[in-house]
C-alpha positions in Angstrom: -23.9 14.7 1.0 -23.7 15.1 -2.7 -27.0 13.7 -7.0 -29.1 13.4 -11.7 -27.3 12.9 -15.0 -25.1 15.8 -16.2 -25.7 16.3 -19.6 -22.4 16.9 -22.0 -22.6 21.1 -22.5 -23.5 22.5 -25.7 -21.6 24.9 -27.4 -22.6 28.4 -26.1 -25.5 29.3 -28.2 -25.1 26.3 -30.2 -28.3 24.4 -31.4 -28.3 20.5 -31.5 -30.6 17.9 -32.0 -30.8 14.3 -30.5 -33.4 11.5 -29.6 -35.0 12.2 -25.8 -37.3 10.9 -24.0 -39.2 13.6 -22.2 -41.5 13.7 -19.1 -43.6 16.8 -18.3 -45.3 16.8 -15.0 -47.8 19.0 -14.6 -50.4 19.8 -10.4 -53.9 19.5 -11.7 -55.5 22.5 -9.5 -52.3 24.2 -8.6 -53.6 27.7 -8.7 -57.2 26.7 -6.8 -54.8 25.0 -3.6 -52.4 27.7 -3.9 -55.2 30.6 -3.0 -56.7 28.4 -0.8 -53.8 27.9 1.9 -50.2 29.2 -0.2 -48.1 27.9 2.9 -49.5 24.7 2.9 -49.2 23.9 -0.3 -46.0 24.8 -0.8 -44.8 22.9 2.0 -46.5 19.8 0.8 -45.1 20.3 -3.0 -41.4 20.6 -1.1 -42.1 17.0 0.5 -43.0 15.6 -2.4 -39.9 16.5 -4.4 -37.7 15.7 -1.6 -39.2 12.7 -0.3 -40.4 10.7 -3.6 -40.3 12.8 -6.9 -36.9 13.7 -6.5 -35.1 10.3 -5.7 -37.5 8.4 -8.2 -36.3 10.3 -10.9 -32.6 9.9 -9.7 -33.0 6.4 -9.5 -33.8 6.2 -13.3 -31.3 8.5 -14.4 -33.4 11.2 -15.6 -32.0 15.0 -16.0 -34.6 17.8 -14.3 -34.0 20.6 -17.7 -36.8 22.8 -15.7 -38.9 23.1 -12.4 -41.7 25.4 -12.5 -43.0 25.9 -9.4 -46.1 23.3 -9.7 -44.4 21.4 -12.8 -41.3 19.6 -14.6 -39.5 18.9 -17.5 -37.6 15.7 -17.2 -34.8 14.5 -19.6 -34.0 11.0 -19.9 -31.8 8.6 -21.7 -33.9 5.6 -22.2 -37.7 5.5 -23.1 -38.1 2.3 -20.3 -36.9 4.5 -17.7 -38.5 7.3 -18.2 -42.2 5.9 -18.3 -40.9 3.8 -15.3 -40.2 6.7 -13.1 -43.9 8.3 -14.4 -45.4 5.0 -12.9 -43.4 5.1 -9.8 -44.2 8.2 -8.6 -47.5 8.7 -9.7 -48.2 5.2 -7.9 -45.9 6.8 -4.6 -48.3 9.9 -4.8 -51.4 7.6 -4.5 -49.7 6.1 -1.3 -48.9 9.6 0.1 -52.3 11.0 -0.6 -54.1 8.3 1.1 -54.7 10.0 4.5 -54.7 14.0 2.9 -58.1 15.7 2.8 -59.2 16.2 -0.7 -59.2 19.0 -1.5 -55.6 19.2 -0.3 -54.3 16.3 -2.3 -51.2 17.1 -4.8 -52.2 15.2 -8.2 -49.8 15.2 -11.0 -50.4 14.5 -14.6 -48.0 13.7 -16.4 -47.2 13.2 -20.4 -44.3 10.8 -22.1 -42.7 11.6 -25.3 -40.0 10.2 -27.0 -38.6 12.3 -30.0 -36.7 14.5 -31.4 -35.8 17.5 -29.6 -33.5 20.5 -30.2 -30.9 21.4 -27.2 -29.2 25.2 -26.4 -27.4 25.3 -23.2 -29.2 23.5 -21.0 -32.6 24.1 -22.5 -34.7 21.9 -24.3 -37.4 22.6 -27.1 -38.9 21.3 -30.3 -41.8 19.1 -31.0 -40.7 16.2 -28.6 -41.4 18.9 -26.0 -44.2 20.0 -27.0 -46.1 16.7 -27.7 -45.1 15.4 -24.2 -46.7 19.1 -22.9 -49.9 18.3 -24.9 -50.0 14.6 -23.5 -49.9 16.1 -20.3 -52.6 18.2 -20.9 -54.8 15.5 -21.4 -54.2 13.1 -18.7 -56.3 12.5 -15.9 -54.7 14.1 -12.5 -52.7 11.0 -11.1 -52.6 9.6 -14.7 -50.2 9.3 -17.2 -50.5 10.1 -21.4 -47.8 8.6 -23.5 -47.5 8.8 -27.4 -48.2 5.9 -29.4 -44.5 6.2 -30.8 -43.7 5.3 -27.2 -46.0 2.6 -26.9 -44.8 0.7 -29.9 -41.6 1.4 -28.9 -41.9 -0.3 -25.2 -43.7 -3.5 -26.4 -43.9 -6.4 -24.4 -42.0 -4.2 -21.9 -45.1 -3.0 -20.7 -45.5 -3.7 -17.5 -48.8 -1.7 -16.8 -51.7 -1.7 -18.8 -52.3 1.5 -20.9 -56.0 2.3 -22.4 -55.9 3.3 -25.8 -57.9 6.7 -25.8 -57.3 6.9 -29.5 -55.9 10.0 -31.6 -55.9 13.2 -30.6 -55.7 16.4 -32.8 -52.7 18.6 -30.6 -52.3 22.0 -30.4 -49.5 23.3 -33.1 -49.1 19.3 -33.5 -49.2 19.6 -37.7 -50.5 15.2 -37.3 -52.8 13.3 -34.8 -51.1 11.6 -32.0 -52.0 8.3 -30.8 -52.2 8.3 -27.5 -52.6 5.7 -24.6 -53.4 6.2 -20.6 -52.7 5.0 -17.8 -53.8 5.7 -14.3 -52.9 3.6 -10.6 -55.3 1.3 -8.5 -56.3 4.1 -6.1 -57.5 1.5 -4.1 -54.5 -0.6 -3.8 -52.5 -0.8 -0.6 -49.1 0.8 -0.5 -47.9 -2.9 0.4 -44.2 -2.9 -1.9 -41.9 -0.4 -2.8 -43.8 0.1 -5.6 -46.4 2.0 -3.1 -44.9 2.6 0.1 -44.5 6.7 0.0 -40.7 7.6 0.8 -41.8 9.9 3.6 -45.0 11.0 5.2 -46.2 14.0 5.1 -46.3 16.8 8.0 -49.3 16.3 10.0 -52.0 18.7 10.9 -51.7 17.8 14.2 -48.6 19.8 16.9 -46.3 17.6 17.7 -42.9 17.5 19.9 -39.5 15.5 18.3 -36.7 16.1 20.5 -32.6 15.1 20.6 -29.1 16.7 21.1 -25.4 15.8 21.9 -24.2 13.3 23.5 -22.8 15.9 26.5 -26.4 17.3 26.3 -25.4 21.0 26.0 -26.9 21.0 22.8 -30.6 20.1 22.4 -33.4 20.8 19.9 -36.9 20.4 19.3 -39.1 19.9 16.0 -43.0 20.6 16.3 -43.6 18.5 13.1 -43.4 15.7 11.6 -40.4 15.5 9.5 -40.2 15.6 5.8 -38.2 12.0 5.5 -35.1 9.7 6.4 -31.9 8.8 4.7 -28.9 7.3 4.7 -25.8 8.5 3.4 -22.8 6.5 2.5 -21.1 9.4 0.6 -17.2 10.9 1.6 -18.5 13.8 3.3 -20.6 12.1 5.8 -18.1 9.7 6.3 -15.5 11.6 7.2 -17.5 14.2 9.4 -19.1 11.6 11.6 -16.1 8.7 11.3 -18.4 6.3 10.2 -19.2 4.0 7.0 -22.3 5.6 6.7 -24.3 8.4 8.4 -28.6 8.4 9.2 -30.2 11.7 8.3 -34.0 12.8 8.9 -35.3 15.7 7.6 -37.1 18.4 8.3 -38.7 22.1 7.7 -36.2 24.7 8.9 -39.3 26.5 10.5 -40.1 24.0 12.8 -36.8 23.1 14.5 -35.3 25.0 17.2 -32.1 24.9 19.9 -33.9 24.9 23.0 -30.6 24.9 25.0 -27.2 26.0 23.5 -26.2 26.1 19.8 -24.1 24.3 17.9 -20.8 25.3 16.4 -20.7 24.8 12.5 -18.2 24.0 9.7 -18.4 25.0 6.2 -18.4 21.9 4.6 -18.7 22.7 0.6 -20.5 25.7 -0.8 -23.9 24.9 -0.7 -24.3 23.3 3.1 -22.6 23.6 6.5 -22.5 21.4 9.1 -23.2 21.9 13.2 -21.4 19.8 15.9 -21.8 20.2 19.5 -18.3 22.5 20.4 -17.7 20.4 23.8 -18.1 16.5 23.1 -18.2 16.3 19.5 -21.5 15.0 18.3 -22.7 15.4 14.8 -26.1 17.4 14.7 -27.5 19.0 11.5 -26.7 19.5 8.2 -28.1 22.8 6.9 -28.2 24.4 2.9 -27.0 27.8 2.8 -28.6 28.9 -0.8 -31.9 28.5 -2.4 -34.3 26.2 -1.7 -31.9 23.9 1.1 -32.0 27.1 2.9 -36.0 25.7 3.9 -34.5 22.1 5.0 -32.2 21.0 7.8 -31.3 17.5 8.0 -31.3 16.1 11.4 -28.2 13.5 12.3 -31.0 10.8 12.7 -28.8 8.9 15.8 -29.2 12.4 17.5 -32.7 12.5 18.2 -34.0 10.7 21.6 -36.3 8.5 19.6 -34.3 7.5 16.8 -36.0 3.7 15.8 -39.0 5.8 15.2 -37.5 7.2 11.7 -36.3 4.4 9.7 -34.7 5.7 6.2 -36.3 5.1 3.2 -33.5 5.6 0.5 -29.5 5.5 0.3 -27.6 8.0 -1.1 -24.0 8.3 -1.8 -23.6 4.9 -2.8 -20.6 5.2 -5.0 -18.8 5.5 -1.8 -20.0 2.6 0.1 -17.3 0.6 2.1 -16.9 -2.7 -0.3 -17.1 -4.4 3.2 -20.2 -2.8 4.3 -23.5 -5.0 3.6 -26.8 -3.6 4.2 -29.3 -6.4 3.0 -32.8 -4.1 2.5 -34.9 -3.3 -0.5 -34.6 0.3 -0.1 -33.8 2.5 -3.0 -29.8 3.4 -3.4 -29.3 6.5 -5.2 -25.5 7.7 -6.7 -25.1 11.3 -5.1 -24.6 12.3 -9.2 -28.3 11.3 -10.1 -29.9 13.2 -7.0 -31.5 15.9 -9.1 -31.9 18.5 -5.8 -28.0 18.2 -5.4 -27.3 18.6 -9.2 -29.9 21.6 -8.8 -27.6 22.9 -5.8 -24.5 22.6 -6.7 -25.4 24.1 -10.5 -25.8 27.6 -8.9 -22.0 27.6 -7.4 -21.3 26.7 -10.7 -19.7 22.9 -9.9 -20.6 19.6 -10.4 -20.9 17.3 -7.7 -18.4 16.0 -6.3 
């Protein structure tokens, strides 16, 4: 499986500036949930990003420049897009909220900039930054703040409506900044895309999700709920399982075990490997071997016992779909270049995706 926009390098130590348009997302109470239950949170924050925040941004091209444990700084090329993908998954974290407690809801705010910005590397700084920092600041948690620069600049593209909250005074800002919010219907049903969260969350409540090989001397067992479902469509899949395109559901590396037999694995690039049962073949897992995929293993969704009870809720890989493959849904379809966790992964081997 291979995912967000690589930007052209910079010179080594070389500083340029260009027009960006910047998102900074921000988990109102972060430190409060975190020394309330660590674990938990954490675990929640990782389903977020891979079930929602993650593919949304993908999806509208944007370029993750830095993830800060409970925050991000998002690069985009277009202004549209970028308050887009705010509105999308600020509306998708509504849906996914709906049936958390509270006090253990993960609320982002989130600011919009577009400006000028200066680039080193892959860093990003200057007062485009910094104003979309300060807008974030300001907006309520599920709620958005964007510049009036990027107001005028949208227009009758507006979809949403944005309150004008007037100007603002910002913090090493040398002029006011007029600046508009906008927060979802908390009370609307997840009905559309729009809403529908791209996974559900891991329950509170134990639960048992079983599969294995076809020959059954592999099987495995899950006790939770799993973080989300895919398909993949790109080469690797393909030619590991033989077919056009290859059902993946997800799920916390802590909760899955082999409760008879283990599967045999191939190193399939330098970030992941993949496990097959040694004696009839099936495809089982695929598992990250550095940072953060190390927490993750993706379940071959046709593997489990139960599989109609996972139905994807993104593609991925699409460059690579068969030209006489047709799959008529209005799921989200996601290059494996603009997946921002893969970019993420493959950055630390030092490659781009393939």
């Amino acid at each position: 499986m291979s995912g967000i926009l690589q930007d052209q390098p910079d010179d080594a130590g070389k500083v340029n500036r260009r027009l960006s348009a910047i998102l900074i997302a921000d988990v109102a109470g972060y430190s409060r949930m975190m020394g309330a239950d660590e674990a938990t949170t954490l675990q929640a924050m990782q389903a977020h990003r891979f079930g929602l925040i993650d593919p949304t941004i993908g999806q509208h091209r944007g370029r993750i420049i830095k993830s800060m444990g409970d925050g991000l700084l998002v690069e985009f090329q277009s202004i549209n897009e970028a308050v887009e993908c705010a509105i999308a998954i600020q509306h998708g974290m509504v849906a996914r909220n709906q049936n958390t407690p509270k006090e253990r809801q993960i609320k982002y705010r989130m600011g919009v900039n577009l400006g000028d910005v200066l680039s080193q590397g892959n860093d990003v700084f200057g007062d485009g930054v910094n104003i979309a920092a300060r807008l974030q600041e300001i907006a309520d948690p599920h709620g958005i703040c964007i510049s009036g620069f990027v107001f005028g600049h949208l227009g009758a593209d507006l979809e949403h409506e944005f309150k004008d909250i007037g100007a603002h005074e910002l913090k090493n800002i040398s002029k006011p900044v007029r600046i508009y919010h906008y927060t979802p219907d908390q009370s609307a049903e997840p009905g559309n895309i729009a809403f529908r969260p791209f996974v559900d969350l891991p329950g509170e409540e134990s639960t048992s999700i079983t599969g294995g090989c076809f020959c059954g001397n592999v099987r495995y067992e899950s006790t939770a709920k799993p973080l989300g479902s895919m398909i993949c469509h790109c080469r690797y899949c393909q030619r590991f399982s033989g077919a056009p395109i290859l059902g993946g559901t997800t799920f916390s590396a802590d909760v899955v075990h082999f409760t008879k037999g283990e599967p045999k694995f191939y190193r399939s690039s330098k970030i992941a490997r993949r496990g097959f049962c040694g004696d009839c073949g099936t495809a089982l897992i695929y598992q990250g071997t550095l940072g953060v995929w190390k927490k993750w293993i993706m379940i071959f969704t046709a593997s489990l016992d139960e599989p109609e009870q996972f139905p994807p809720t993104y593609h991925l890989g699409i460059e690579s779909t068969m030209p006489w493959l047709n799959i008529h849904d209005d799921l989200p379809r996601t290059m494996c270049k603009d997946s921002p966790s893969l970019v993420e992964a493959y950055k630390t081997v030092g490659q781009e995706v393939p």
